[in-house]
Every structure is written in structure tokens, then in C-alpha cells.
ZAKENU-983244 format. One line per 10 residues: their letters; for each residue x, y, z of N, C-alpha, C. Coordinates in steps of 0.05 Angstrom, whole numbers, plus 32768, in hexadecimal, padded with zeros to 4 digits. Layout:
BEGIN
A> X/Y/Z/X/Y/Z/X/Y/Z  ...
# end
This chain:
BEGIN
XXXXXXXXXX> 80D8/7F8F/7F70/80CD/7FA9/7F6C/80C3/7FAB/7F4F  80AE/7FB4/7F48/8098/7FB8/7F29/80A5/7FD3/7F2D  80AD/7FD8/7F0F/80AB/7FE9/7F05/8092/7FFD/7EF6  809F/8015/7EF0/8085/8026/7EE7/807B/8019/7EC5  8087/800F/7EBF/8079/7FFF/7EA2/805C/7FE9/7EA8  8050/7FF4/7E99/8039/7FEB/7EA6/802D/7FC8/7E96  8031/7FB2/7E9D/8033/7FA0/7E97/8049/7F9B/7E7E  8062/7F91/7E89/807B/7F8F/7E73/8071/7F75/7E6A  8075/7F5D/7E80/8074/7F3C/7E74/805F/7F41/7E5E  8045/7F48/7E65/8032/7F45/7E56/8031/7F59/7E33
XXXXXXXXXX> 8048/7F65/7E38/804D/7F78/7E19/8067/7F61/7E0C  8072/7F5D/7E20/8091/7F47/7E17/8079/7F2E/7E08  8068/7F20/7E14/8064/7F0B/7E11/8053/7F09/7DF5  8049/7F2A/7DF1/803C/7F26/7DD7/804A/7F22/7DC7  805F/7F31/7DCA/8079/7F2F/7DAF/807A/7F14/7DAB  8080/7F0D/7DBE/8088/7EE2/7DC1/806A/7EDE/7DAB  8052/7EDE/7DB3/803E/7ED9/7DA0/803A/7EE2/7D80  8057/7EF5/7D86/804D/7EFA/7D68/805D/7EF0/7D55  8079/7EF6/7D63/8091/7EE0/7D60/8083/7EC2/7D56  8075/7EB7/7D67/8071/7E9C/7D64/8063/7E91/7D4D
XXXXXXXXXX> 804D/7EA1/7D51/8036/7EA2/7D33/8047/7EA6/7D17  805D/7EBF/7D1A/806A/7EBC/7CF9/807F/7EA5/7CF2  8086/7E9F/7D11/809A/7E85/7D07/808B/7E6D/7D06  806F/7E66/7D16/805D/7E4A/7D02/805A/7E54/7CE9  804F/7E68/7CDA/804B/7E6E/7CC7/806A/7E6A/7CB6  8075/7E76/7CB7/8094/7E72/7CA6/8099/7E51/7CA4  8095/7E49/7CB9/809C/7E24/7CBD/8090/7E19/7CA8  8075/7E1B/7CAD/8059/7E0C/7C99/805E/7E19/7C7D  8062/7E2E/7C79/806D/7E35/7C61/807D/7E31/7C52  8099/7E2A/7C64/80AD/7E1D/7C48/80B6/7E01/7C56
XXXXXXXXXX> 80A5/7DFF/7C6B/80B4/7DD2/7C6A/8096/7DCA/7C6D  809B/7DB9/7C71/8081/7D9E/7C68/8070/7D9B/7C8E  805D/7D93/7C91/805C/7D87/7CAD/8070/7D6E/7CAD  807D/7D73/7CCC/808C/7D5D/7CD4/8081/7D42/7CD0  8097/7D2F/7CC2/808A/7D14/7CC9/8087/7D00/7CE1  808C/7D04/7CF8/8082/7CFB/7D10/807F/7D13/7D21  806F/7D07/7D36/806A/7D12/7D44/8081/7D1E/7D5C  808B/7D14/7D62/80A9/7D18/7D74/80AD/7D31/7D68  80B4/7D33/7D4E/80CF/7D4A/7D47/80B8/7D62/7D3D  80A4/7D62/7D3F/808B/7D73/7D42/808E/7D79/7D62
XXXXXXXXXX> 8089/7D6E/7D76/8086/7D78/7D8C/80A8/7D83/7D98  80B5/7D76/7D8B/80C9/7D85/7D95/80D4/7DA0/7D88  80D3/7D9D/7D6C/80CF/7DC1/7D5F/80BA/7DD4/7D71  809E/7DC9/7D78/8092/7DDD/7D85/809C/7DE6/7D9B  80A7/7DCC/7DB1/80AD/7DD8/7DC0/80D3/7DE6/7DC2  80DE/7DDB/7DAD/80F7/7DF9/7DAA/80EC/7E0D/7DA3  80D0/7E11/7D96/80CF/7E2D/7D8A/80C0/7E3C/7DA4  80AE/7E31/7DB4/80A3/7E3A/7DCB/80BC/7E49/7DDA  80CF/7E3C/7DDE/80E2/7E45/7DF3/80EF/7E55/7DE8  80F8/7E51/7DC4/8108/7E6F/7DBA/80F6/7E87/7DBE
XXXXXXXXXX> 80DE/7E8A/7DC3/80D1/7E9B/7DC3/80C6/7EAC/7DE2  80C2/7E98/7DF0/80BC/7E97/7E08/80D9/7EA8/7E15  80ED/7EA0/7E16/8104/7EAD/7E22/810C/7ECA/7E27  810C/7ED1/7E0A/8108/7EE9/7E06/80F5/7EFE/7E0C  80DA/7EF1/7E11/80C8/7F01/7E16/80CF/7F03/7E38  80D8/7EEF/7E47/80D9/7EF3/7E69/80F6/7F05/7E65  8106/7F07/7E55/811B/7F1B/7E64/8118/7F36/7E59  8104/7F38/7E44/8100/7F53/7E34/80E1/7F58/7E51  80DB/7F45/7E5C/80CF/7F51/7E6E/80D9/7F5E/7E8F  80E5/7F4D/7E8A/80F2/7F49/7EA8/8106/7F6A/7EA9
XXXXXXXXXX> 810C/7F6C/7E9B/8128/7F8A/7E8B/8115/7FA3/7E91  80F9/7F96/7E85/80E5/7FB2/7E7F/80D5/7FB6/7EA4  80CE/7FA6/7EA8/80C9/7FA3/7ECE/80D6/7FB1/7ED9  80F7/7FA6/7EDF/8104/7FB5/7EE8/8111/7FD1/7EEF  8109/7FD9/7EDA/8111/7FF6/7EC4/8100/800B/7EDE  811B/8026/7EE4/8102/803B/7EF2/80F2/8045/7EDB  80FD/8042/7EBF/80F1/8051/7EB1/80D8/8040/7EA1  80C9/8050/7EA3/80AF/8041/7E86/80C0/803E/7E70  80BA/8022/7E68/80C2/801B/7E4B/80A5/801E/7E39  80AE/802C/7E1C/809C/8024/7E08/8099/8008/7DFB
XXXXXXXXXX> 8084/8009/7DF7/807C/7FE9/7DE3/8095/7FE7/7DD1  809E/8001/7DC4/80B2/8003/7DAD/80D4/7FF1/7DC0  80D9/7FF6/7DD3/80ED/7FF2/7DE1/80EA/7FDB/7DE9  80D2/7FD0/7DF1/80D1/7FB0/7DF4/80D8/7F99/7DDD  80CB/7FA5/7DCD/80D0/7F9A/7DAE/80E7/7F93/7DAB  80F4/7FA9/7DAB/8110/7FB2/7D98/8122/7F9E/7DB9  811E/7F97/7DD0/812B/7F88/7DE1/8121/7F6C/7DDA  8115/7F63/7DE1/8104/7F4C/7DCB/810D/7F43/7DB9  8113/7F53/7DA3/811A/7F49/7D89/8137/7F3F/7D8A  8148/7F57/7D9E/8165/7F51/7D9E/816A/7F3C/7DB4
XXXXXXXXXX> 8156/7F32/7DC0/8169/7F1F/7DD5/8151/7F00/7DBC  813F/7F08/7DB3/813A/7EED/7DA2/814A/7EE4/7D8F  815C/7EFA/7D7E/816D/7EFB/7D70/8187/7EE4/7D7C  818D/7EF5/7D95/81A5/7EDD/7DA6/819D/7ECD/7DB5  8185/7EB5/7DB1/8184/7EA3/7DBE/8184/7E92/7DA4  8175/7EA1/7D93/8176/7E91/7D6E/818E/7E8C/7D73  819F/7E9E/7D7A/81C6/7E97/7D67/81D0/7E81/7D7E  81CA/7E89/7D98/81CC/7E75/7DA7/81C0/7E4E/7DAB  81A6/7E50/7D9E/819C/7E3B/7D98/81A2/7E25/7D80  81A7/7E36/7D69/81B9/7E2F/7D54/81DF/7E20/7D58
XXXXXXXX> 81E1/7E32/7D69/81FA/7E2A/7D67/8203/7E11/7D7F  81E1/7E17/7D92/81EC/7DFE/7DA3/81E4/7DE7/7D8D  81D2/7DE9/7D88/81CF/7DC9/7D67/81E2/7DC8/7D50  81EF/7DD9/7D5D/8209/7DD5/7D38/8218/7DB6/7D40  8223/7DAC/7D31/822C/7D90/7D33/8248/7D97/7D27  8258/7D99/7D38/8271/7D92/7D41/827F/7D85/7D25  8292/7D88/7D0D/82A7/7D78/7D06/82B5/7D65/7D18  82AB/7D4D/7D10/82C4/7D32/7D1E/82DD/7D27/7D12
# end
């Protein structure tokens, strides 16, 4: 069932675009280009998916909804579930004391 919000994915997914654009920019700004190619394609694609995630459940939340969500309410869901996949993603790469 679609809800009365009138294209959510497509408001979620900008966020993800805009998301994405300030974190290449932040990257290229304070580290160097990667020196191979591997750990270049694999940063892009962790940053694709930190970004990407959040935008399908800040959409999927806003779909659902009887109620119209504002742009403001997508955001502010967006931000907080990109927030806990960051803490989640981090902490699945933390390396363990042996």
C-alpha cells in the first residue's frame, strides 16, 4: 500500500546524494587519493551502501506512513538512521584486542 507522501524513495534518495557528494568532498579533502585501486573501489563502494541504506528505510517509513511526511521529516529520519549505520559500520571494523 503507497502512502499519501508523494514520492518518499525519491526525497530519501536525494538526501543519500547529498550525503554522498559532502562525504567525496570531505575524503579528497583531508586524505590523499588511494594508492591502489582495490581500496578505492572498495571505499566507494562502503560509502555507496552507508548511504544508500538509509535512504531505502527513511523511504520505506515515509511510504508507509497514513500521514504525509515533510521533506523536513525525511531528513531528520535519514540523518538518524545514517547516523546508526555509521556507528554500526565502524564498529563492525573495530579490531578486536588479542
Amino acid at each position: 500500500m503507497a502512502g499519501p507522501t508523494p514520492r518518499p524513495f525519491a526525497k530519501a534518495f536525494a538526501c543519500a546524494a547529498v550525503a554522498f557528494v559532502v562525504a567525496v568532498i570531505a575524503v579528497f579533502s583531508t586524505l590523499e587519493v588511494p594508492a591502489s585501486s582495490y581500496v578505492g573501489v572498495k571505499l566507494l563502494t562502503r560509502l555507496i551502501l552507508n548511504v544508500s541504506v538509509p535512504a531505502l528505510v527513511a523511504g520505506f517509513f515515509a511510504r508507509r506512513s497514513t500521514k504525509v511526511w515533510s521533506i523536513w521529516k525525511i531528513i531528520a529520519l535519514y540523518v538518524l538512521v545514517l547516523v546508526i549505520v555509521h556507528i554500526a559500520s565502524v564498529a563492525g571494523t573495530a579490531k578486536t584486542p588479542s
